[in-house]
PQR file with spaces between the fields and no chain letter, atoms N, CA, C, O and H, PARSE charges and radii, in Angstrom:
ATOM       1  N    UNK     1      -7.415   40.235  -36.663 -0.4000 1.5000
ATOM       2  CA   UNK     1      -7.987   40.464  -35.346 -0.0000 2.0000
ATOM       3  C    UNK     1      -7.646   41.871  -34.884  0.5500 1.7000
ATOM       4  O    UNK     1      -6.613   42.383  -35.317 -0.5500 1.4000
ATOM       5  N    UNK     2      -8.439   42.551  -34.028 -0.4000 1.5000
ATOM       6  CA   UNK     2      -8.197   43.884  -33.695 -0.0000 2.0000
ATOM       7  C    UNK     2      -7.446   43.599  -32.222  0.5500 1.7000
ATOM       8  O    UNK     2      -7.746   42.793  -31.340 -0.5500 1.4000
ATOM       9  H    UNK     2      -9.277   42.136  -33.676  0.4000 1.0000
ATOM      10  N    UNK     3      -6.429   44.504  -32.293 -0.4000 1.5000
ATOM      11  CA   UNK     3      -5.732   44.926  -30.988 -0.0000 2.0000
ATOM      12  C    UNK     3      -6.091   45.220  -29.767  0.5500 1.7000
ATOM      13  O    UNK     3      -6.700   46.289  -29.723 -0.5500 1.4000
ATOM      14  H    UNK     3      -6.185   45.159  -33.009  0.4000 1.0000
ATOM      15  N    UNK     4      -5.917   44.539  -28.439 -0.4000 1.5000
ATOM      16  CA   UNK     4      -6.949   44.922  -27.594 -0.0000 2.0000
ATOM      17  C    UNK     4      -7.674   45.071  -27.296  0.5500 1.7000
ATOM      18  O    UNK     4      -7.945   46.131  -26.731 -0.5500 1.4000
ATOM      19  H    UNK     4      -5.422   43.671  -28.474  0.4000 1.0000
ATOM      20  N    UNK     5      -8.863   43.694  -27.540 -0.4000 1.5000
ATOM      21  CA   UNK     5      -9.951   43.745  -27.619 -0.0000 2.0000
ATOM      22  C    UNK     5     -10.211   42.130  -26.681  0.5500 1.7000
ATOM      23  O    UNK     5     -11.150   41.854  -25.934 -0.5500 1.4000
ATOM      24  H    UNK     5      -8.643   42.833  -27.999  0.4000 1.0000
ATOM      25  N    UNK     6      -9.141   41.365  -27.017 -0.4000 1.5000
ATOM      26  CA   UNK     6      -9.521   40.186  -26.885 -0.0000 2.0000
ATOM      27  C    UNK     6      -9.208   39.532  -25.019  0.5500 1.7000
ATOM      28  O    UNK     6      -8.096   39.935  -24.677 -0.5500 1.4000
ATOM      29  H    UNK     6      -8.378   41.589  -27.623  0.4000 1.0000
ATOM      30  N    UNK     7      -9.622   39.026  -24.322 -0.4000 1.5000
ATOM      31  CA   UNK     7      -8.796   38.790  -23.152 -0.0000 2.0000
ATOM      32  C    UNK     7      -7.168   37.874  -23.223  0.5500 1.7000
ATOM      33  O    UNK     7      -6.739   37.253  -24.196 -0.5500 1.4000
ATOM      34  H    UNK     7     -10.526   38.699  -24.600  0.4000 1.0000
ATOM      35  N    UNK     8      -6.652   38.007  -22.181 -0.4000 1.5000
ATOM      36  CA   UNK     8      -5.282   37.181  -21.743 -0.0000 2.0000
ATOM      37  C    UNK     8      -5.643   35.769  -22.021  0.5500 1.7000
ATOM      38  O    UNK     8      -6.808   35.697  -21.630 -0.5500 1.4000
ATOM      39  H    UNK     8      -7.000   38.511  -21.390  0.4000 1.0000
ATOM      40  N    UNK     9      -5.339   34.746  -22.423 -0.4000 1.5000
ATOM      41  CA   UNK     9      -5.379   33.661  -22.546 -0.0000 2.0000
ATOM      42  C    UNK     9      -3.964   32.828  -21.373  0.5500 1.7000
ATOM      43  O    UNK     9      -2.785   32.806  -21.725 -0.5500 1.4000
ATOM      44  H    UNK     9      -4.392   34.804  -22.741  0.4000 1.0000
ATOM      45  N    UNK    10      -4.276   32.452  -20.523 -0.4000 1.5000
ATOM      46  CA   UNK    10      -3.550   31.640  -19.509 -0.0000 2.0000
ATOM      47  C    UNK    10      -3.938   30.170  -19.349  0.5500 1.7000
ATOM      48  O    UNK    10      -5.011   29.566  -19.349 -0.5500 1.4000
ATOM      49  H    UNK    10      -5.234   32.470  -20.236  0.4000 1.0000
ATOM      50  N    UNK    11      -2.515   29.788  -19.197 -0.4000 1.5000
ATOM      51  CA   UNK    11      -2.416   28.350  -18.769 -0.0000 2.0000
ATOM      52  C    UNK    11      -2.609   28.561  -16.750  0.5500 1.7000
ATOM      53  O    UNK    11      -1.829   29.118  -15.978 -0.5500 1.4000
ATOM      54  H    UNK    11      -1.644   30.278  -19.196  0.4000 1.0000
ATOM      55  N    UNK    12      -3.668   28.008  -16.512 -0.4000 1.5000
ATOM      56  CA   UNK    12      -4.391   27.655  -15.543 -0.0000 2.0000
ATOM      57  C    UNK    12      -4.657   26.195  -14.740  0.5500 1.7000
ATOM      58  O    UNK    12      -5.155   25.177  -15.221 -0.5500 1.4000
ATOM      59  H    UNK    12      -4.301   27.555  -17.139  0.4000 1.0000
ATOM      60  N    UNK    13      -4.163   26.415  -13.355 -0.4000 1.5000
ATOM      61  CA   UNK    13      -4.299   24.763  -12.860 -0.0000 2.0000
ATOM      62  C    UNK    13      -5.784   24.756  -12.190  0.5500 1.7000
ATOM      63  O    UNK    13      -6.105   25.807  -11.635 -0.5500 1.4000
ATOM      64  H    UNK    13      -3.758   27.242  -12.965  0.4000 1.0000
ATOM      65  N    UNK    14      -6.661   23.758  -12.182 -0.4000 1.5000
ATOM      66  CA   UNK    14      -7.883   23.004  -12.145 -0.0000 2.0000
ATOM      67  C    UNK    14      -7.651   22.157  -11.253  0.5500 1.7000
ATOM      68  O    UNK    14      -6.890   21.207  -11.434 -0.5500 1.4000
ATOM      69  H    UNK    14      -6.399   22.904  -12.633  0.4000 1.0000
ATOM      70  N    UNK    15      -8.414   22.433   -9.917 -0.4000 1.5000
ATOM      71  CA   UNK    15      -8.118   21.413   -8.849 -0.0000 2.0000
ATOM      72  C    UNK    15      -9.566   20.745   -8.310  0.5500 1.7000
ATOM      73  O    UNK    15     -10.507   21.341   -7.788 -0.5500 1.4000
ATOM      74  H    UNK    15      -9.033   23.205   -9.770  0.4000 1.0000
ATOM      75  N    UNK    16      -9.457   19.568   -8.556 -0.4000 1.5000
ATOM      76  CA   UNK    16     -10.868   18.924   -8.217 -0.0000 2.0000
ATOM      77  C    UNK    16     -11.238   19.029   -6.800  0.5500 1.7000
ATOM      78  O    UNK    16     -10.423   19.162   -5.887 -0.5500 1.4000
ATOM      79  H    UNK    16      -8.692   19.084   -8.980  0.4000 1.0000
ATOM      80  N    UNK    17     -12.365   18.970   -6.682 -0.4000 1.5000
ATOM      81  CA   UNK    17     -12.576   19.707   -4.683 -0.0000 2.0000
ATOM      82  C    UNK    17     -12.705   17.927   -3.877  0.5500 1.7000
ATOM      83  O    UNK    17     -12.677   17.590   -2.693 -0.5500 1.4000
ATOM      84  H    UNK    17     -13.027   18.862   -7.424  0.4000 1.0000
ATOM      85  N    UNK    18     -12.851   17.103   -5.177 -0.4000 1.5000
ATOM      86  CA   UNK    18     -13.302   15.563   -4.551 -0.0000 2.0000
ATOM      87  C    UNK    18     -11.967   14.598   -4.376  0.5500 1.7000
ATOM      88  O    UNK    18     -11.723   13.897   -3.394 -0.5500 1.4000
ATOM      89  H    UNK    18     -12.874   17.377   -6.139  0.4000 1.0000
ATOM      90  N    UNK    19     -11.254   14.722   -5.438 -0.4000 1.5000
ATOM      91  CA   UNK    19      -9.863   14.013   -5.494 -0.0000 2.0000
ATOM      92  C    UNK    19      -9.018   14.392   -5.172  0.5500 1.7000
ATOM      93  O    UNK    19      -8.069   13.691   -4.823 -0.5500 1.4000
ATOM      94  H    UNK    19     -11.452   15.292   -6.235  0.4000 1.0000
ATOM      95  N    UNK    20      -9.026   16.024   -5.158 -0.4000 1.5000
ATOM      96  CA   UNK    20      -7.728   16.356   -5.297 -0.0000 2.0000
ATOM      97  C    UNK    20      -6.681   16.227   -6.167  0.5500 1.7000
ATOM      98  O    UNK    20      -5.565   15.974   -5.713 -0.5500 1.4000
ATOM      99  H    UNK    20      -9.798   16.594   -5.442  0.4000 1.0000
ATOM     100  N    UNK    21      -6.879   16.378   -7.502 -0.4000 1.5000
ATOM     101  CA   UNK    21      -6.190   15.554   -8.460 -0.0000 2.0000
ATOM     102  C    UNK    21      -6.097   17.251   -9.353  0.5500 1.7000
ATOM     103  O    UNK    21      -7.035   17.993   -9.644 -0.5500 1.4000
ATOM     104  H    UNK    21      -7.785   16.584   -7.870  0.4000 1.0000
ATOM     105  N    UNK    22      -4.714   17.428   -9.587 -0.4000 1.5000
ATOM     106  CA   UNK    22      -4.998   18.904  -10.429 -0.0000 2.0000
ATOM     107  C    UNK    22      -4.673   18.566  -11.861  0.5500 1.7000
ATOM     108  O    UNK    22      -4.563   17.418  -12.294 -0.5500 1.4000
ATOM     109  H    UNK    22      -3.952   16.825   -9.350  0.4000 1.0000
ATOM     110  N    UNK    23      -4.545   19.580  -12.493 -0.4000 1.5000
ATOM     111  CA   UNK    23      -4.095   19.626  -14.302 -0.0000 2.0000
ATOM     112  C    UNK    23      -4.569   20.817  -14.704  0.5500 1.7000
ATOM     113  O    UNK    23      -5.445   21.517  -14.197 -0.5500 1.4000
ATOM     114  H    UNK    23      -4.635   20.512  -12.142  0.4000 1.0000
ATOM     115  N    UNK    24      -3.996   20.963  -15.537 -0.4000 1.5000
ATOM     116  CA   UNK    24      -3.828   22.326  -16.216 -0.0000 2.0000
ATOM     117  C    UNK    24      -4.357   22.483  -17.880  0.5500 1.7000
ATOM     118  O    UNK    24      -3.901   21.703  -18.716 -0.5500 1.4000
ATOM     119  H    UNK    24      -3.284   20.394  -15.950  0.4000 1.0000
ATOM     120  N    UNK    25      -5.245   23.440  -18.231 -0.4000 1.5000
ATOM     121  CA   UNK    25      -6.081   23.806  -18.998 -0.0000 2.0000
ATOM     122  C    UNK    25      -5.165   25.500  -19.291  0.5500 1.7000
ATOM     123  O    UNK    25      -4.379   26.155  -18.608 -0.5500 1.4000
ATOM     124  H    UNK    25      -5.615   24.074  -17.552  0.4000 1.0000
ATOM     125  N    UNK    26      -5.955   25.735  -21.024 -0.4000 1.5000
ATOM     126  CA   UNK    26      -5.883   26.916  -20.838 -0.0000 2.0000
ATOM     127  C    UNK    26      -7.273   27.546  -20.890  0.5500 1.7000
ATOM     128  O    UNK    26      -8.203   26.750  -21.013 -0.5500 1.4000
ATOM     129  H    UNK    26      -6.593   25.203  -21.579  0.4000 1.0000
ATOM     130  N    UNK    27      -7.544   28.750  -20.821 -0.4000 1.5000
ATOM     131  CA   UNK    27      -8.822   29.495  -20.350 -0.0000 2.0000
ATOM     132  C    UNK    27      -8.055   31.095  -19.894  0.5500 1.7000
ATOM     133  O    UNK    27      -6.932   31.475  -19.563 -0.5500 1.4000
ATOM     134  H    UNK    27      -6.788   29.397  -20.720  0.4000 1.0000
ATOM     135  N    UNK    28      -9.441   31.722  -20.114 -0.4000 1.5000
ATOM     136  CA   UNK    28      -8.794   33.048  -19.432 -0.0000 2.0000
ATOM     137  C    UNK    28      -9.053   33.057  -18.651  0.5500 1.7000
ATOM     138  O    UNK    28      -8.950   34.225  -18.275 -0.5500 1.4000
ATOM     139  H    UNK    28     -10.353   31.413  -20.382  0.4000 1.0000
ATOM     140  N    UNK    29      -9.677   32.062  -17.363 -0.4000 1.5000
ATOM     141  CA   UNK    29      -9.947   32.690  -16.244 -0.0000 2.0000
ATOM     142  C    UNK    29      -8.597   32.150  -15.139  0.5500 1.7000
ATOM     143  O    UNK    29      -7.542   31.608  -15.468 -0.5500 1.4000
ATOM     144  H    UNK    29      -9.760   31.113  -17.668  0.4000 1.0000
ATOM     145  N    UNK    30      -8.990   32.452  -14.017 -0.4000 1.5000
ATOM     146  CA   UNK    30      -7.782   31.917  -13.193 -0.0000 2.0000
ATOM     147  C    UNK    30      -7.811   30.699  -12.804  0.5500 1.7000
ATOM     148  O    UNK    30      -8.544   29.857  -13.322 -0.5500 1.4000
ATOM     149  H    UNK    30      -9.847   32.892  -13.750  0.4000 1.0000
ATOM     150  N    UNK    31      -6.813   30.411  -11.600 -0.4000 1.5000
ATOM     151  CA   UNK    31      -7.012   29.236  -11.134 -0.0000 2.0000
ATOM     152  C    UNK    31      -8.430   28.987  -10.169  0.5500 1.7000
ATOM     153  O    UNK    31      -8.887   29.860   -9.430 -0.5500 1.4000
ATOM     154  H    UNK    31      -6.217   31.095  -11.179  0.4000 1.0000
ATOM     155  N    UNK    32      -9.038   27.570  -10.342 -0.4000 1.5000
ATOM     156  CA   UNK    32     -10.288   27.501  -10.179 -0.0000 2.0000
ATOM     157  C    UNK    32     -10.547   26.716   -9.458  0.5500 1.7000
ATOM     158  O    UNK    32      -9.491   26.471   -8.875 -0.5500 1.4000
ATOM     159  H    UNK    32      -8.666   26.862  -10.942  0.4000 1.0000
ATOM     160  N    UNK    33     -11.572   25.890   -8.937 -0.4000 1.5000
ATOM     161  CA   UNK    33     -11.661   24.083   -8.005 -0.0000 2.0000
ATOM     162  C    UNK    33     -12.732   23.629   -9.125  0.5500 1.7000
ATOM     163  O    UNK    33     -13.554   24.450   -9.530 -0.5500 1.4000
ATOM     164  H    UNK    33     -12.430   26.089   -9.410  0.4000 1.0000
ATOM     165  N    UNK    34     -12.712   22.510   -9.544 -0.4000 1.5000
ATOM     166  CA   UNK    34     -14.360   21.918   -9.787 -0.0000 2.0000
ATOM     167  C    UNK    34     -14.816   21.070   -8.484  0.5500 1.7000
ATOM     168  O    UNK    34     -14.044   20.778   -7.571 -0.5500 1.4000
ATOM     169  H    UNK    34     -12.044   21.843   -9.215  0.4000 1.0000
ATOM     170  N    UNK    35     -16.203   20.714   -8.536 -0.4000 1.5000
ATOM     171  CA   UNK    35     -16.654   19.385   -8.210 -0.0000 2.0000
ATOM     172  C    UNK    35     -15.909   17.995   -8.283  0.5500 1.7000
ATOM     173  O    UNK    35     -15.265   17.450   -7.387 -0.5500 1.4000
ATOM     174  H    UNK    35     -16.830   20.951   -9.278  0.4000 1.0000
ATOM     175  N    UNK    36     -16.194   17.482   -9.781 -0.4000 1.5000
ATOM     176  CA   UNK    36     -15.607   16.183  -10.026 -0.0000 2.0000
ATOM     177  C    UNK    36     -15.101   16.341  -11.055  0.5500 1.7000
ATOM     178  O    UNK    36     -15.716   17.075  -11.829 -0.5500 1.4000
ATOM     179  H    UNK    36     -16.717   17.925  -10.508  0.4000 1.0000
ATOM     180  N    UNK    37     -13.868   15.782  -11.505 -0.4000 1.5000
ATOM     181  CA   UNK    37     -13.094   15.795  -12.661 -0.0000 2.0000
ATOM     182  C    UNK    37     -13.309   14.093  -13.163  0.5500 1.7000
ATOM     183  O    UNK    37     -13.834   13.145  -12.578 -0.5500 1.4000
ATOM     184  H    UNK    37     -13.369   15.186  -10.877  0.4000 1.0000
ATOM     185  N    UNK    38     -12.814   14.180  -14.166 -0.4000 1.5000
ATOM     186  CA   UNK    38     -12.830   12.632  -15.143 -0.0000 2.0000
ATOM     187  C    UNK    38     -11.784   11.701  -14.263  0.5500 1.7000
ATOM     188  O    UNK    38     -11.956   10.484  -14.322 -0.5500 1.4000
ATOM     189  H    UNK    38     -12.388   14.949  -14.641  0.4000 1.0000
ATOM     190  N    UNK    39     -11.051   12.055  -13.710 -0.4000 1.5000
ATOM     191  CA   UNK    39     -10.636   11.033  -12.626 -0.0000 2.0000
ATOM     192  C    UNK    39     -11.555   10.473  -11.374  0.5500 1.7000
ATOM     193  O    UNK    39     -10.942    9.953  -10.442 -0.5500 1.4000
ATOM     194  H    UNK    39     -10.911   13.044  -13.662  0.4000 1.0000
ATOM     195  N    UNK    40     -12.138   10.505  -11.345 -0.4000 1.5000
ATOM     196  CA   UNK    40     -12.960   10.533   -9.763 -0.0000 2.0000
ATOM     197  C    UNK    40     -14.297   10.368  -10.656  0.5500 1.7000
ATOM     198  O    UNK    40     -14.928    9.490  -10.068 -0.5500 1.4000
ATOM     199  H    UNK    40     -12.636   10.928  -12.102  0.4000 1.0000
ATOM     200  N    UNK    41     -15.079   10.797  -11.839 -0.4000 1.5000
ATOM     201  CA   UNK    41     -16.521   10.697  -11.866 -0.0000 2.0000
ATOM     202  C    UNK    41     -17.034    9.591  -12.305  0.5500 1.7000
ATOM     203  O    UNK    41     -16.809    9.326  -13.486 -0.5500 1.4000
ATOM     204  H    UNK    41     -14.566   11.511  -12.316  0.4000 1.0000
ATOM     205  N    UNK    42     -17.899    8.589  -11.460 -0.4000 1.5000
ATOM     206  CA   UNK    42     -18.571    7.411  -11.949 -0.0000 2.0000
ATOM     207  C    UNK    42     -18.762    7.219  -13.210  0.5500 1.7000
ATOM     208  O    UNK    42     -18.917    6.011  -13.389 -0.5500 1.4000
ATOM     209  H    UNK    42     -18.081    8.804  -10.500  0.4000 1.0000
ATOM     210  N    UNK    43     -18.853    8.006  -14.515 -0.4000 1.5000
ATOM     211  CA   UNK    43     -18.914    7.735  -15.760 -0.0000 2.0000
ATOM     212  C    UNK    43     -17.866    7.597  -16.498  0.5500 1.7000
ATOM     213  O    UNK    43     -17.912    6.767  -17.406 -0.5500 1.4000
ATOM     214  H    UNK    43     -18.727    8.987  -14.370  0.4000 1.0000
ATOM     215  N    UNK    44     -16.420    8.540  -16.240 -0.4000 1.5000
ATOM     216  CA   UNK    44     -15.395    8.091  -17.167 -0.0000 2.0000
ATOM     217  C    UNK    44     -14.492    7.101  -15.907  0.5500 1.7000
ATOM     218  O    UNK    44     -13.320    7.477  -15.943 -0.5500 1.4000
ATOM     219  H    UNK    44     -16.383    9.214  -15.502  0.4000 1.0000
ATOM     220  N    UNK    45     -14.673    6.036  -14.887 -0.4000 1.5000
ATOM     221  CA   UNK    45     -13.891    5.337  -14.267 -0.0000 2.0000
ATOM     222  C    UNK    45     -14.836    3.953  -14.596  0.5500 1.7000
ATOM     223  O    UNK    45     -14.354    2.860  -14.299 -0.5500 1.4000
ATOM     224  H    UNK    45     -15.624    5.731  -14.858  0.4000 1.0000
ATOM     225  N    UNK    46     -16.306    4.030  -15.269 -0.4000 1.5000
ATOM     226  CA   UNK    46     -16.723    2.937  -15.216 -0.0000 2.0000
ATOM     227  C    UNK    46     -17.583    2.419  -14.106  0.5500 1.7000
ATOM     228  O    UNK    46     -18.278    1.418  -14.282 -0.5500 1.4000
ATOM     229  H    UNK    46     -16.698    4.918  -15.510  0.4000 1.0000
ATOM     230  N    UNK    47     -17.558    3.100  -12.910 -0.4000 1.5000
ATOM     231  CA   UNK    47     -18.047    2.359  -12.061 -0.0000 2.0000
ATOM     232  C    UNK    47     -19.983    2.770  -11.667  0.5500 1.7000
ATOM     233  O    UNK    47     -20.589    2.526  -10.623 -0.5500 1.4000
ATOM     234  H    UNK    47     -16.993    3.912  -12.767  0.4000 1.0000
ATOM     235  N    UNK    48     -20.593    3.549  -13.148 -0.4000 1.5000
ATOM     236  CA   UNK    48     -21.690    4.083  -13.036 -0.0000 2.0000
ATOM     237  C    UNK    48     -22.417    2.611  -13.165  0.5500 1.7000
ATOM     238  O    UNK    48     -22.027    1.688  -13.881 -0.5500 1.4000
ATOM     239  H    UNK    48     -20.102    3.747  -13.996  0.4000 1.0000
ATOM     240  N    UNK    49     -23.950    2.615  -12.013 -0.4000 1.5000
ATOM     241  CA   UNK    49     -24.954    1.817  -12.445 -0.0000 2.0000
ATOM     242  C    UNK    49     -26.339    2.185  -12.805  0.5500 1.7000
ATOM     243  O    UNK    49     -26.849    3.142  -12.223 -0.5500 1.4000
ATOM     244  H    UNK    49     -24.266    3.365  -11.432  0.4000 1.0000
ATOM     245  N    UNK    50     -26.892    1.645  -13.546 -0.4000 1.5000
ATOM     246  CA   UNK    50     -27.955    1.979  -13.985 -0.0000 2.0000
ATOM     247  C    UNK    50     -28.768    1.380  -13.150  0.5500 1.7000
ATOM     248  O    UNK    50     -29.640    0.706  -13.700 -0.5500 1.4000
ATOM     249  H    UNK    50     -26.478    0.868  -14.019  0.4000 1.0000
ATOM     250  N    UNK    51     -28.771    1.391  -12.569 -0.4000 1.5000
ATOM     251  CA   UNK    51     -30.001    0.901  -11.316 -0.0000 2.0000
ATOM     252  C    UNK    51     -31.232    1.524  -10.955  0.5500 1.7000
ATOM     253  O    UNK    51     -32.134    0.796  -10.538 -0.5500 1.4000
ATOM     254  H    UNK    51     -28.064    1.939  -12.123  0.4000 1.0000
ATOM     255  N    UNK    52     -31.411    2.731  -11.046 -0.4000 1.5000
ATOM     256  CA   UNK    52     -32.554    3.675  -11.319 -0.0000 2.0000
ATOM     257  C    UNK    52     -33.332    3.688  -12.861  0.5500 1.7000
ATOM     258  O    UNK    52     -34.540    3.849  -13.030 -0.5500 1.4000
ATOM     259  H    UNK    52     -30.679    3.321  -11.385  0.4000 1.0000
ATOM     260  N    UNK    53     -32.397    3.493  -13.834 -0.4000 1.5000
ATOM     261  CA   UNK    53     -33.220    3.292  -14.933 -0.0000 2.0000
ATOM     262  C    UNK    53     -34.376    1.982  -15.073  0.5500 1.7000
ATOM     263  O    UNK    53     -35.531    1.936  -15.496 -0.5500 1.4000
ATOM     264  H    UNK    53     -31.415    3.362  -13.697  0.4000 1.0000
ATOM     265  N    UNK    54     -33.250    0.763  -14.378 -0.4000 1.5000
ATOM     266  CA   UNK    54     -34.020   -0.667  -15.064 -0.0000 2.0000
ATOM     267  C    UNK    54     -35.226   -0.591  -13.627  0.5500 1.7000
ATOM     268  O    UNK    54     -36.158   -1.396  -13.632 -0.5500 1.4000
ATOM     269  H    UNK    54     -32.311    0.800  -14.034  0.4000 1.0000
ATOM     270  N    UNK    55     -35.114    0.243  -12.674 -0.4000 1.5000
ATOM     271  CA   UNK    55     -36.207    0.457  -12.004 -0.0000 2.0000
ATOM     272  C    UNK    55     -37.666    1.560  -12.142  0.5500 1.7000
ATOM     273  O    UNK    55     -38.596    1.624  -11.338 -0.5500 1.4000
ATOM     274  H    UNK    55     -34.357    0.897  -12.671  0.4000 1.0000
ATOM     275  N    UNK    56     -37.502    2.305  -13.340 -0.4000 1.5000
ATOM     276  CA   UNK    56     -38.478    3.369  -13.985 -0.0000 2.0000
ATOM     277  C    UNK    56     -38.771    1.752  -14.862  0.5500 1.7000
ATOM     278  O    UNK    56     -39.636    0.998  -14.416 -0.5500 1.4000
ATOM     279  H    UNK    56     -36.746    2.253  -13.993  0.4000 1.0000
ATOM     280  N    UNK    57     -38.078    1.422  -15.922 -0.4000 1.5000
ATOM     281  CA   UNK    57     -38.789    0.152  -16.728 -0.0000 2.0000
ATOM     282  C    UNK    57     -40.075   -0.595  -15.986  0.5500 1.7000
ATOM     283  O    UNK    57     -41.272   -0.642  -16.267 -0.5500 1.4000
ATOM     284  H    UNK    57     -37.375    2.035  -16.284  0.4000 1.0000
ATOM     285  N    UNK    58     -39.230   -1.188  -14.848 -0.4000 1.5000
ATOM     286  CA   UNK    58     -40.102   -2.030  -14.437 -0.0000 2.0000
ATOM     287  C    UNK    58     -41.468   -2.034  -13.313  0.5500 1.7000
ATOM     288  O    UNK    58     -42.323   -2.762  -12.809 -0.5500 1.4000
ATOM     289  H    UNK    58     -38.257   -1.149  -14.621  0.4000 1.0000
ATOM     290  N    UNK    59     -40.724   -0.037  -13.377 -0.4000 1.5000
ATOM     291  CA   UNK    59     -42.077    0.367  -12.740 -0.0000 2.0000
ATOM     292  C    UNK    59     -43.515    0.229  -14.032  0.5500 1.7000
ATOM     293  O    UNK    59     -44.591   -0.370  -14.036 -0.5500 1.4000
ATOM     294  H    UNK    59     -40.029    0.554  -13.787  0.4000 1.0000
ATOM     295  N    UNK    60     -42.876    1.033  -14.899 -0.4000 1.5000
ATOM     296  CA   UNK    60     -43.913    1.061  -16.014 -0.0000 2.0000
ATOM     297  C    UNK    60     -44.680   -0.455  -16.408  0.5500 1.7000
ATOM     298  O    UNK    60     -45.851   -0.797  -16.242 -0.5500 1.4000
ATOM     299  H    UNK    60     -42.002    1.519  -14.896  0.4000 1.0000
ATOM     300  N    UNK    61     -43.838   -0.993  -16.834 -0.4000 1.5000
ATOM     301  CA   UNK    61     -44.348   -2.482  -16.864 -0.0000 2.0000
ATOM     302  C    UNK    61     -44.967   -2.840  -16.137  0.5500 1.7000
ATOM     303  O    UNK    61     -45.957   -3.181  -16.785 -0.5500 1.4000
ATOM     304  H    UNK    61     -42.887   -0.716  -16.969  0.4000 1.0000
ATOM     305  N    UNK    62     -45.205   -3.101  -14.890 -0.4000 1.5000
ATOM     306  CA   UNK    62     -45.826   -3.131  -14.128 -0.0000 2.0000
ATOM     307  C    UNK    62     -46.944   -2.429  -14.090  0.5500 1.7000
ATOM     308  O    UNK    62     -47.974   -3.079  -13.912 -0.5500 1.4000
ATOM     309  H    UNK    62     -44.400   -2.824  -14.365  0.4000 1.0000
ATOM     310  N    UNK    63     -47.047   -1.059  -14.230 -0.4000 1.5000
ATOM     311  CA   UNK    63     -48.439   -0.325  -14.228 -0.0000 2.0000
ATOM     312  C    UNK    63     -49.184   -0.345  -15.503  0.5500 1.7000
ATOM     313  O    UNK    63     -50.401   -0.165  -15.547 -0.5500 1.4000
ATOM     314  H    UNK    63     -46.211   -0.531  -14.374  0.4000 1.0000
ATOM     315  N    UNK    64     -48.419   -0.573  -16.577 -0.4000 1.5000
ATOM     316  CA   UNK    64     -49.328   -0.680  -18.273 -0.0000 2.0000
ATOM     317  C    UNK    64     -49.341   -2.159  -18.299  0.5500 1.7000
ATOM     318  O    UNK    64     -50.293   -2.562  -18.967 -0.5500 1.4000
ATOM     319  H    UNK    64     -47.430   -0.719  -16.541  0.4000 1.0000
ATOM     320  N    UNK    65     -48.527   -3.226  -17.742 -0.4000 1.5000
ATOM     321  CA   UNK    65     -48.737   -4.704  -18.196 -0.0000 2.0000
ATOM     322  C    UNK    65     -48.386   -4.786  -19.574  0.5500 1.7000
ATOM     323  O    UNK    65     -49.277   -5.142  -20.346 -0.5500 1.4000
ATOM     324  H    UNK    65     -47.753   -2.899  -17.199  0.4000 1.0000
ATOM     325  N    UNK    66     -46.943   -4.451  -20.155 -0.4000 1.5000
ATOM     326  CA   UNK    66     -46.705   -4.601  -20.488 -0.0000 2.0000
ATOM     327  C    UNK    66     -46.128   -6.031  -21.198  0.5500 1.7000
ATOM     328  O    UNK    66     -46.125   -6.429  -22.363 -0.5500 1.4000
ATOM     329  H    UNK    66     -46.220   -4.162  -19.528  0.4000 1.0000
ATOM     330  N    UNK    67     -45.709   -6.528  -20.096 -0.4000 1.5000
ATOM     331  CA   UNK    67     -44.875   -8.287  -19.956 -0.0000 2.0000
ATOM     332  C    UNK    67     -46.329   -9.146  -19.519  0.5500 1.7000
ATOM     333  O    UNK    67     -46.253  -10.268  -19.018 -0.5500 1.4000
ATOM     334  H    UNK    67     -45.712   -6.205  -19.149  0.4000 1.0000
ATOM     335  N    UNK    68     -47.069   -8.764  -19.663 -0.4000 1.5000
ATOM     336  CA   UNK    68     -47.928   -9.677  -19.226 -0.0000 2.0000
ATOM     337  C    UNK    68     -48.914  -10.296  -20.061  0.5500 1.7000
ATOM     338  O    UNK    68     -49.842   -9.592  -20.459 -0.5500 1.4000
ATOM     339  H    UNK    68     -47.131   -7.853  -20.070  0.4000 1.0000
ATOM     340  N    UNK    69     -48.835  -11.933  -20.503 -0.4000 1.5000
ATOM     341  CA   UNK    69     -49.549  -12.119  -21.396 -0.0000 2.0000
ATOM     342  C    UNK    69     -51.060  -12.620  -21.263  0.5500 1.7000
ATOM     343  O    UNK    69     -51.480  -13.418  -20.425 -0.5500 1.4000
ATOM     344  H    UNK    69     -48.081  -12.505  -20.180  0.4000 1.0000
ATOM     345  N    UNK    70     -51.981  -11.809  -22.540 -0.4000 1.5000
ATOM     346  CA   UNK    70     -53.474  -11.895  -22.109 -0.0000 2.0000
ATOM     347  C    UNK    70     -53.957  -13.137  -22.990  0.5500 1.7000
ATOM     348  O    UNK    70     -55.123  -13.525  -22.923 -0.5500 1.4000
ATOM     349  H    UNK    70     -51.639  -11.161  -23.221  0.4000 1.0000
């Protein structure tokens, strides 16, 4: 690797703007906020629903007649 070329590499704390929940990464940039971290986001706690999807389905079905027997 060439000398002085590359940036500082720092251990950096990450503070969620929703939980409040920090941890530490490295990165070269500084300390930062996100949005939502994996503590707090409906997909890694489980508590996501698909409720908009099985409602595109049954829109479609409904407009092609799909489920409907001729």
């Amino acid at each position: 690797m060439k000398p002085g070329i590359h940036p500082k590499y720092n251990v950096s704390k990450v503070k969620c703007a929703t939980c409040g929940h920090e941890f530490e990464v490295g990165t070269t940039a500084n300390n930062f906020r996100i949005d939502t971290c994996s503590n707090c986001h409906p997909f890694y706690t489980g508590q996501q629903t698909f409720i908009q999807a099985a409602g595109r389905v049954e829109k479609f079905n409904k407009r092609y007649g799909m489920n409907e027997k001729k």
